[in-house]
Structure formats: C-alpha cells, structure tokens
C-alpha positions as CSV (number, residue, x, y, z in Angstrom):
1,X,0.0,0.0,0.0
2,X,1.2,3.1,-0.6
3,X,1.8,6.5,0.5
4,X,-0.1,9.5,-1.2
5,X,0.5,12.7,-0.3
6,X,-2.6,14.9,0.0
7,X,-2.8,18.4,-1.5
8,X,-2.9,21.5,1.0
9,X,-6.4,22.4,0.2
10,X,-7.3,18.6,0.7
11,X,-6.1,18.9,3.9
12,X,-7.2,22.3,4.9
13,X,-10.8,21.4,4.2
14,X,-10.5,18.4,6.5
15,X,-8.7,20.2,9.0
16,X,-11.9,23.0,8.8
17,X,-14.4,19.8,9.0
18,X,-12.6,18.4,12.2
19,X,-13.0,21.8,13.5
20,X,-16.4,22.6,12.8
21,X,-17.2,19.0,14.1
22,X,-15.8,19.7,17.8
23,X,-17.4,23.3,17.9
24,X,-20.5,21.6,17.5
25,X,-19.4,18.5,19.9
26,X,-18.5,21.1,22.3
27,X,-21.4,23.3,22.1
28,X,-24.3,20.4,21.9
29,X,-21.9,19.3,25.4
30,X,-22.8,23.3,26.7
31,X,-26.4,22.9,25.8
32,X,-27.0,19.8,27.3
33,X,-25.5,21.0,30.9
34,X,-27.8,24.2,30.6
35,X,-30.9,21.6,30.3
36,X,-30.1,19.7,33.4
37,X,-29.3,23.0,35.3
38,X,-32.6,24.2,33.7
39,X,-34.1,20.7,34.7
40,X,-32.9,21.1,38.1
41,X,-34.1,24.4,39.1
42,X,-37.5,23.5,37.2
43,X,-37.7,20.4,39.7
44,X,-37.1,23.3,43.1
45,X,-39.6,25.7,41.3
46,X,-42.0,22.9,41.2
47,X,-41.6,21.7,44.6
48,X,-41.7,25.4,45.8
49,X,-45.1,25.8,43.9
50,X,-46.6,22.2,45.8
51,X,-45.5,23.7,48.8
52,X,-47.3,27.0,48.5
53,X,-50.2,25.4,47.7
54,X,-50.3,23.5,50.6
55,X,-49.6,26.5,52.7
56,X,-52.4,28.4,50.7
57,X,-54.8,25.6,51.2
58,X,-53.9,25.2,55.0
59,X,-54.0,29.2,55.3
60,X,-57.7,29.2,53.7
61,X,-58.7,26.5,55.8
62,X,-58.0,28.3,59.4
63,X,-59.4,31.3,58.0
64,X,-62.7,29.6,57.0
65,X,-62.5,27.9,60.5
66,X,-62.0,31.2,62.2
67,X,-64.4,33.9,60.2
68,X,-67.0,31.2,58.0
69,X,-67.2,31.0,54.3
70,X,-66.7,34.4,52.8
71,X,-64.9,36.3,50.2
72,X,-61.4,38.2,51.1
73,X,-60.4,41.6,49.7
74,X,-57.3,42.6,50.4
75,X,-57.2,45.9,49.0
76,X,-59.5,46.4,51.9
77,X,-57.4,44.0,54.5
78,X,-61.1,42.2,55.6
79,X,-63.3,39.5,54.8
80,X,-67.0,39.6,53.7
81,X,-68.5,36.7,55.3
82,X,-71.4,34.7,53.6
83,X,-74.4,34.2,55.6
C-alpha cells in the first residue's frame, strides 16, 4: 500500500471539517449542561409551587374555620362573610 500525499487544500478542508465537528461536539456538550441545570431548578420551582399550595390551602382552611365562608379583599385587609 502506498503512500499519497494529500494536496494542501485537501487537507485544509478536512482540517476546517474536524474543527467545525468539535465546535458543534462542544457546544451540543454546553447545551446539554444548561438543560439539566434548567431541569434542576425547574424540579425546586415545582416543589416550591406544591408547597405554597399546601400552605395556601392550609391558610384558607384556618381562616374559613375562624371567620366562616366568605370572600377576602385585600385591597381592603377584611373578609365579607357569607351568611
């Protein structure tokens, strides 16, 4: 078998495919680190919502324990209770 030498352009366009090939190894590497950070704090901004449901939920129950059913305003900081 035997050796061939290859012509500078020959090489040059190789040597620009190679490159082009890691940029786009690299950045699809970038992009996938930016979705699990972006998968992460997704996850805590879920669990942060579940929890301040809860709280709502538990909130609106003591209130309708301590005043009745009614409807809140709280431009006006007070409760119009249904009777």
């Amino acid at each position: 078998m035997a050796n061939k030498k290859l012509s500078k352009e020959e090489v040059s366009t190789l040597k620009d495919y190679q490159n082009k090939t890691n940029e786009i190894v690299v950045t699809l590497g970038q992009i996938e680190l930016q979705k699990h950070a972006l998968d992460k704090r997704k996850k805590e901004l879920l669990e942060g919502f579940d929890t301040l449901q809860e709280d709502q939920s538990k909130t609106a129950s003591e209130l309708t324990e301590k005043y009745g059913e009614g409807q809140i305003d709280l431009e006006k900081e007070e409760i119009t209770v249904a009777e």
